[in-house]
C-alpha positions as CSV (number, residue, x, y, z in Angstrom):
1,X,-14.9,-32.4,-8.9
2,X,-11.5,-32.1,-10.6
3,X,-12.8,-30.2,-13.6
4,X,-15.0,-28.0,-11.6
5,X,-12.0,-26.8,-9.5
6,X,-10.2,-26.1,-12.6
7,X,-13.3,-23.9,-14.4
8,X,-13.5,-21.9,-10.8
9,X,-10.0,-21.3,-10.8
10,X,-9.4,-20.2,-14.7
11,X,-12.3,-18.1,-14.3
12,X,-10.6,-16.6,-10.8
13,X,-7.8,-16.0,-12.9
14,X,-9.8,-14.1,-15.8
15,X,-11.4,-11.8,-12.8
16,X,-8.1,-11.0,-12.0
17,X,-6.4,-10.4,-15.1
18,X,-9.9,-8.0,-16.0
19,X,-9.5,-6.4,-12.3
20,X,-6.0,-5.6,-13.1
21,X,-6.1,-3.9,-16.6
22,X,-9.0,-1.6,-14.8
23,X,-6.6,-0.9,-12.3
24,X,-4.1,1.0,-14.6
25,X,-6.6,3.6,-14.8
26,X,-6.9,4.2,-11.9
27,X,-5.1,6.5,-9.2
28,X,-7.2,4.6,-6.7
29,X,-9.3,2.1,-5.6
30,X,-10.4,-0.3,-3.0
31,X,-10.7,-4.2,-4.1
32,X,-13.4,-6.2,-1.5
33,X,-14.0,-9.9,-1.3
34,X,-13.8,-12.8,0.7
35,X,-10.8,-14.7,2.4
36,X,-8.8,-16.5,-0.4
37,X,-10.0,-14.7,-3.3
38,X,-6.5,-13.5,-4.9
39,X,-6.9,-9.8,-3.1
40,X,-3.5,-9.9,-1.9
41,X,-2.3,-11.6,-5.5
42,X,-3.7,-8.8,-6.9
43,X,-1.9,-6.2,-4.7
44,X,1.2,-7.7,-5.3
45,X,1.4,-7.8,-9.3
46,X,-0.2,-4.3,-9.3
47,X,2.8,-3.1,-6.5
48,X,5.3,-5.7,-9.2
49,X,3.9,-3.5,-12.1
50,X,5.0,-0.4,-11.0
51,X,8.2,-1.4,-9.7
52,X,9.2,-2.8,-12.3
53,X,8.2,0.5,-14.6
54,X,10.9,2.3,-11.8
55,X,8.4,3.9,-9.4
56,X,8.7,3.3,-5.9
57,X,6.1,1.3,-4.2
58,X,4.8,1.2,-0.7
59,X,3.0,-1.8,0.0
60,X,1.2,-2.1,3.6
61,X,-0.1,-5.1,5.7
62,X,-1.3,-5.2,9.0
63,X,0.0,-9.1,9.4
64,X,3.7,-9.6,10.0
65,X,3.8,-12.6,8.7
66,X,2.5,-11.7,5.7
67,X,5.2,-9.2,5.5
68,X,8.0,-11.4,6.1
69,X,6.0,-14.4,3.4
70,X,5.9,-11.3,0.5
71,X,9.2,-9.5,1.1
72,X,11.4,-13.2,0.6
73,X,8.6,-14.3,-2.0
74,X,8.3,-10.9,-4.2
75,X,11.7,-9.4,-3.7
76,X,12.0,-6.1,-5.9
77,X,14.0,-3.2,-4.4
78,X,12.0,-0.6,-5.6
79,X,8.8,-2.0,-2.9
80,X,9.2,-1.7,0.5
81,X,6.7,-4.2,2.1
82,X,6.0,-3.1,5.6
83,X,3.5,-3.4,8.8
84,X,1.6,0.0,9.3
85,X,3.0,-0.5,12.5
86,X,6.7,-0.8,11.0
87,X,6.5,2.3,8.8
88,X,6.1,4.1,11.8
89,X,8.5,3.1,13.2
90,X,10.6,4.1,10.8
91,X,9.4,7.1,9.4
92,X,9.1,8.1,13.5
93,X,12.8,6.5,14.5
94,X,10.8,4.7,17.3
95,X,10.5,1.2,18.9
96,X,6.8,1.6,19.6
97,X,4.3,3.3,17.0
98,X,3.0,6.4,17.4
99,X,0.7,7.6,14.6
100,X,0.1,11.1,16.0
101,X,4.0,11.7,15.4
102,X,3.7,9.7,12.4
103,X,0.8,11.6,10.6
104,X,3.2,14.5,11.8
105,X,6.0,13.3,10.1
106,X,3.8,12.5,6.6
107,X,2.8,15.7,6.5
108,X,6.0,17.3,6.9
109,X,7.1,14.7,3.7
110,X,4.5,16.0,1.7
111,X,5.2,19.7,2.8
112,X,9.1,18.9,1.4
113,X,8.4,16.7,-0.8
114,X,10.6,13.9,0.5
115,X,7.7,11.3,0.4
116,X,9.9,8.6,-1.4
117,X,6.9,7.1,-2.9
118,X,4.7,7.2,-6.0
119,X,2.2,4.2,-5.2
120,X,1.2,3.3,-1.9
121,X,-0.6,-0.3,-1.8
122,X,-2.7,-1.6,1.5
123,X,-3.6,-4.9,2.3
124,X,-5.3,-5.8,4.8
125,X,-6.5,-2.9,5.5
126,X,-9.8,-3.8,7.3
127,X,-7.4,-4.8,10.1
128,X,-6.4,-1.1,10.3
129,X,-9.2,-0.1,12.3
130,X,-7.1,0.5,15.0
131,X,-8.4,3.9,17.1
132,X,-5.1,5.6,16.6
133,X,-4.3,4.9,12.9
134,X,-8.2,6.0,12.5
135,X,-8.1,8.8,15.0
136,X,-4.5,10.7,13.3
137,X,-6.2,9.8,9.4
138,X,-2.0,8.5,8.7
139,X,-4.3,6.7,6.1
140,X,-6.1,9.4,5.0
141,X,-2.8,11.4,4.5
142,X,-0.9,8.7,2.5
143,X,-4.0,8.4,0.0
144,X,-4.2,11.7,0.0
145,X,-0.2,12.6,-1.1
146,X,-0.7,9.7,-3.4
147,X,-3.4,10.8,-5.5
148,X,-2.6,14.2,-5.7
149,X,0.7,13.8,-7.5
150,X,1.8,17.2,-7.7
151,X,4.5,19.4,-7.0
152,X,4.8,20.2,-3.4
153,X,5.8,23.2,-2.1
154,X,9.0,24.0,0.0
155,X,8.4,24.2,3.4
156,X,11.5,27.4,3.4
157,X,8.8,29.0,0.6
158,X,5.7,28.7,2.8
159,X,4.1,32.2,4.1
């Protein structure tokens, strides 16, 4: 039993390790599998990875408590780990979410170019199903400044 929990888990690790050199390639992607598989393992060393090359990273969870557990067990100050509630918040100055005002704000970073992030990493993010994330696309935006990666124009310069 022993031996056979130690084949499954090498062979987990191999997955990951081959999962992760694809992921360099890539501007984005969506990793599926079950509960315990290393997903979030894998979000965090690919989040790690950039950091550490000096990009700034914004990693999102739905869980709070998996906030808190990967903010005092990955510390890096170039990754903000935050709730998709909390980044509104904060991008909003609000106590309560509001993603219409938040999509609204995102779009206004990516008209000024003030979106402080290169990489933007979700966990979790089946448990962003919520109506109002889905029905403002926030998501959509954020993958959408991501991958395009250009200059943005100045919102002063715009016709």
């Amino acid at each position: 039993d022993v031996d056979l929990k130690k084949i499954t888990f090498n062979r987990l690790l191999e997955e990951q390790k081959v999962l992760l050199n694809y992921l360099v390639e890539q501007k984005s992607a969506v990793i599926n599998g079950a509960a315990g598989t290393g997903k979030t393992m894998i979000a965090v060393e690919k989040a790690t990875r950039h950091a550490n090359q000096g990009d700034k990273v914004l990693f999102l969870c739905f869980n709070a408590f998996l906030r808190e557990h990967l903010e005092s067990r990955y510390p890096n100050d170039n990754i903000d780990y935050m709730t998709i509630d909390g980044f509104a918040c904060k991008i909003c100055k609000t106590t309560k979410a509001d993603y219409r005002q938040a999509s609204d704000k995102v779009i206004d970073m990516y008209l000024t170019g003030s979106f402080p992030y290169k990489h933007v990493i979700v966990d979790e993010g089946q448990d962003f199903g919520q109506d109002a994330i889905e029905d403002n696309g926030i998501m959509q935006l954020l993958c959408d400044m991501v991958r395009t990666q250009k200059p943005y124009p100045r919102k002063n310069n715009r016709a």
